[in-house]
C-alpha positions in Angstrom: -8.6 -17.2 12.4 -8.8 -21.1 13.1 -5.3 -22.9 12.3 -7.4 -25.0 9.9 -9.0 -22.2 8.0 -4.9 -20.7 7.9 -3.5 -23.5 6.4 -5.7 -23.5 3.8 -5.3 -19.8 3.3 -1.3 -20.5 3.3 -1.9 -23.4 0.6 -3.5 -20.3 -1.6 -1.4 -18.0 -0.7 1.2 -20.1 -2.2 -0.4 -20.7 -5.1 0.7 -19.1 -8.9 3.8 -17.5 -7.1 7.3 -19.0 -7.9 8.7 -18.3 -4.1 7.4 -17.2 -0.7 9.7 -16.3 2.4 8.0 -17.2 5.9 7.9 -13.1 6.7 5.5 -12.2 3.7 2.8 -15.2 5.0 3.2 -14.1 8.3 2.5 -10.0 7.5 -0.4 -11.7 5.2 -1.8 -13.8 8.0 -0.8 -11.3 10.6 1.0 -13.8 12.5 4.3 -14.8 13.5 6.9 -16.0 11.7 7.4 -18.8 13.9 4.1 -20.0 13.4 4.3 -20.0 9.9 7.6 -22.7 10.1 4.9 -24.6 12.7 2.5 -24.4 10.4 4.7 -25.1 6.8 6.2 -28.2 9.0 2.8 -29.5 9.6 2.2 -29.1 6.1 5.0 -30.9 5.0 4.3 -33.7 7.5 0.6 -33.8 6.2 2.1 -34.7 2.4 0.6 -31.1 0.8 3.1 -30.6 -2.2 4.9 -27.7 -0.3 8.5 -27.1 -1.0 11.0 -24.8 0.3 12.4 -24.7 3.9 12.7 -22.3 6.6 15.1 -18.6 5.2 14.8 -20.2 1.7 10.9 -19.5 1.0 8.2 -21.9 -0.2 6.3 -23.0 -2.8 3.9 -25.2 -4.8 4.8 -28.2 -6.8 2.8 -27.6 -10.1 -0.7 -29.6 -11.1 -1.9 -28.5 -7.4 -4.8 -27.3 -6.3 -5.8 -26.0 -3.1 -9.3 -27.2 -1.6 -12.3 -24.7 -2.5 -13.2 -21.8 -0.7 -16.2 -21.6 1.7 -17.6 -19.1 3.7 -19.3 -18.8 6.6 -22.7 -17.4 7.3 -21.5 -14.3 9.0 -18.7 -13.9 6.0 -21.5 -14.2 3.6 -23.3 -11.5 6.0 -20.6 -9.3 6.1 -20.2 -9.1 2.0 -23.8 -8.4 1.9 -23.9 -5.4 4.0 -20.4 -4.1 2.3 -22.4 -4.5 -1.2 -24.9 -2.5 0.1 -23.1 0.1 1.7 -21.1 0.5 -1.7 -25.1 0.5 -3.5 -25.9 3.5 -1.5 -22.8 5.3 -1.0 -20.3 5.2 -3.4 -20.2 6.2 -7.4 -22.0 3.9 -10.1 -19.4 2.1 -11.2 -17.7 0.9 -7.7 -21.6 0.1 -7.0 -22.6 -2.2 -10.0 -19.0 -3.9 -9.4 -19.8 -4.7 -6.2 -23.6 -6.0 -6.9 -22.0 -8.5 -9.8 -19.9 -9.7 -7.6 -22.1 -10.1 -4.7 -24.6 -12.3 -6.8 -21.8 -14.5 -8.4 -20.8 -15.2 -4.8 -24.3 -15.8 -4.2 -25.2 -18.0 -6.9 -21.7 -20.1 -7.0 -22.3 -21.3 -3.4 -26.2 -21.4 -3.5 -26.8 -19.1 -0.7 -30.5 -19.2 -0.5 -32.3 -19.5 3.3 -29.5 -17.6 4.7 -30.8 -14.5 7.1 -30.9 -11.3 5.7 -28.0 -9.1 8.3 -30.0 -6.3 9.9 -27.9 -3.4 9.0 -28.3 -1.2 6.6 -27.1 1.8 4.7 -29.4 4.9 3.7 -28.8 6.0 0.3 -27.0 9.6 -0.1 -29.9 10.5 -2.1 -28.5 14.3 -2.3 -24.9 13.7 -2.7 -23.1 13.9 -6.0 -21.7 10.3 -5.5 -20.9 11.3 -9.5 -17.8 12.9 -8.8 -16.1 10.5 -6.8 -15.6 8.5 -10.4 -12.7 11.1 -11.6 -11.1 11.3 -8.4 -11.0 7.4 -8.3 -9.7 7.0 -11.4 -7.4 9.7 -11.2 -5.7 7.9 -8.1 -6.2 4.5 -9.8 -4.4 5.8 -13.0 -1.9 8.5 -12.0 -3.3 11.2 -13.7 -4.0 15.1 -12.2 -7.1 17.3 -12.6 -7.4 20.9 -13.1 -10.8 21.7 -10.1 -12.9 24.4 -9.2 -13.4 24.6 -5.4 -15.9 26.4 -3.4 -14.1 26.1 0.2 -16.7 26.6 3.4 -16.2 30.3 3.6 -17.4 30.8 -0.3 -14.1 31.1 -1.6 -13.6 29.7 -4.8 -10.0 28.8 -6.4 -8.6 26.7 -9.5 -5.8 24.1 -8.7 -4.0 21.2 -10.3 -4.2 18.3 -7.7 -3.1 15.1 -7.8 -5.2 12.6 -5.7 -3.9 9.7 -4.1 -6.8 8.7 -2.1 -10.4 8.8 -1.1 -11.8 8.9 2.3 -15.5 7.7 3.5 -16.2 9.5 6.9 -20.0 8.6 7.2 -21.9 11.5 5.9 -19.3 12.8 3.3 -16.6 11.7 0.7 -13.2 13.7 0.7 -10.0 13.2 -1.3 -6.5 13.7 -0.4 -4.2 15.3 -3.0 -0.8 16.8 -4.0 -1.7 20.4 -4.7 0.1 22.3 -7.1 -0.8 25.9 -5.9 0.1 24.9 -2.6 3.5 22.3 -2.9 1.7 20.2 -0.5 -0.7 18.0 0.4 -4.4 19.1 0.8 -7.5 17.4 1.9 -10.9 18.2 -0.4 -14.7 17.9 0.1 -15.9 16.1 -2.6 -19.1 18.1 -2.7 -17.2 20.8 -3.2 -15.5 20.3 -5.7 -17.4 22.2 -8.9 -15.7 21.6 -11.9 -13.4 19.1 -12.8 -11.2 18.3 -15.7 -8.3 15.6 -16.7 -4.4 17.4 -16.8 -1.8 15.6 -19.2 0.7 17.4 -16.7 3.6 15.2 -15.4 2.7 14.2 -11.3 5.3 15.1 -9.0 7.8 11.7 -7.8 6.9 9.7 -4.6 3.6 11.1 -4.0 1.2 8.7 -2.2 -1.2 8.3 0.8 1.4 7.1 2.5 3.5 9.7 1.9 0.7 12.1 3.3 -0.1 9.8 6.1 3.8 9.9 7.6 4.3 13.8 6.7 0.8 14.3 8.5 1.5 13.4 11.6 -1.2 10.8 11.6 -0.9 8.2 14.4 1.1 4.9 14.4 -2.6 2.5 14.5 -3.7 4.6 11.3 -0.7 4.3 9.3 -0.1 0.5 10.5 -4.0 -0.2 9.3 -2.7 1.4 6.2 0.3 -0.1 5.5 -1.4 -4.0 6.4 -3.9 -3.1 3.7 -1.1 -2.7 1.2 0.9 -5.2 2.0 -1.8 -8.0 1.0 -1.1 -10.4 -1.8 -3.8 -9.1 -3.8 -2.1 -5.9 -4.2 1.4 -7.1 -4.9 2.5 -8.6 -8.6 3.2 -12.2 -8.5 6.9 -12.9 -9.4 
């Protein structure tokens, strides 16, 4: 990222939250913390209505805002392909969401005469993309489901599970979940999955892909990837 194009993103960072320490821009930004007190200095210097100082945190005076956003050609690129990628391989709903958004971004900043990204995404014309909507929600809202499962050797079992994550691995969807048969985690197909239905049951504490990640054994790049994604400020409530 260009220090222009990260001092603007600092500027909205900043903006709508009552205090921000130097460590939370700089896991944002993934960048030091020393180069966010560069950069906050420079700020400063520059007359932005930044306040705060260095082990204090920072913020916004009120009445300010930040320049607009712009993207790039290759930004607007990427989106597109993502949109389409989410079109023809992932349930309705996530689908749609991702078309509206795609054309809002579209029409807001008049994108017309921009190439068209070579890249493209078959549809899973076969695949019941349909039943990645409960396990979604599920994870989204907390909530268990009683399944059917056909396993690869044609044995078929009823479980309570509770998911807390979906994985796209190219040609298939599967979900991770806290199974109650098994008082552990266990990794599903989706196109396995035959039958599915909502449980009122209570989920166990402190379950979470995380959680999984860490008792799995999964390698220190994966869960750091995971744990950057999460630590965004679009997934933490403003204070």
């Amino acid at each position: 990222m260009r220090r222009a194009d990260r001092l603007v993103q600092i500027l909205l960072l900043l903006r709508g939250r009552r205090r921000t320490t130097a460590q939370q821009l700089a896991e944002w930004l993934e960048v030091s913390p020393r180069t966010i007190y560069r950069d906050m200095a420079d700020l400063m210097m520059s007359g932005a209505p930044v306040n705060g100082e260095a082990g204090e945190g920072y913020w916004l005076e009120r009445g300010f805002t930040p320049p607009p956003v712009k993207f790039t050609a290759s930004e607007l690129a990427a989106l597109e392909v993502g949109a389409r990628m989410l079109a023809a391989r992932a349930d309705k709903e996530t689908a749609d969401a991702a078309k509206s958004a795609l054309a809002k971004i579209h029409t807001t900043l008049g994108s017309t005469n921009l190439p068209i990204p070579p890249l493209y995404a078959p549809p899973m014309s076969s695949y019941p993309l349909e039943r990645l909507t409960p396990i979604r929600q599920a994870v989204e809202q907390n909530f268990g489901l009683w399944i059917e499962y056909t396993d690869l050797q044609d044995n078929t079992s009823q479980r309570l599970v509770w998911p807390v994550g979906l994985v796209f691995w190219g040609d298939r969807w599967t979900f991770t979940a806290w199974c109650k048969l098994r008082e552990d985690y266990r990794t599903f197909r989706v196109d396995l999955m035959q039958k599915w239905e909502k449980s009122e049951a209570e989920p166990p504490e402190n379950i979470s892909m995380q959680d999984y990640l860490l008792k799995s054994g999964a390698d220190q790049d994966t869960i750091a990837a995971f744990q950057r994604i999460h630590k965004q400020p679009w997934h933490i409530p403003q204070k």
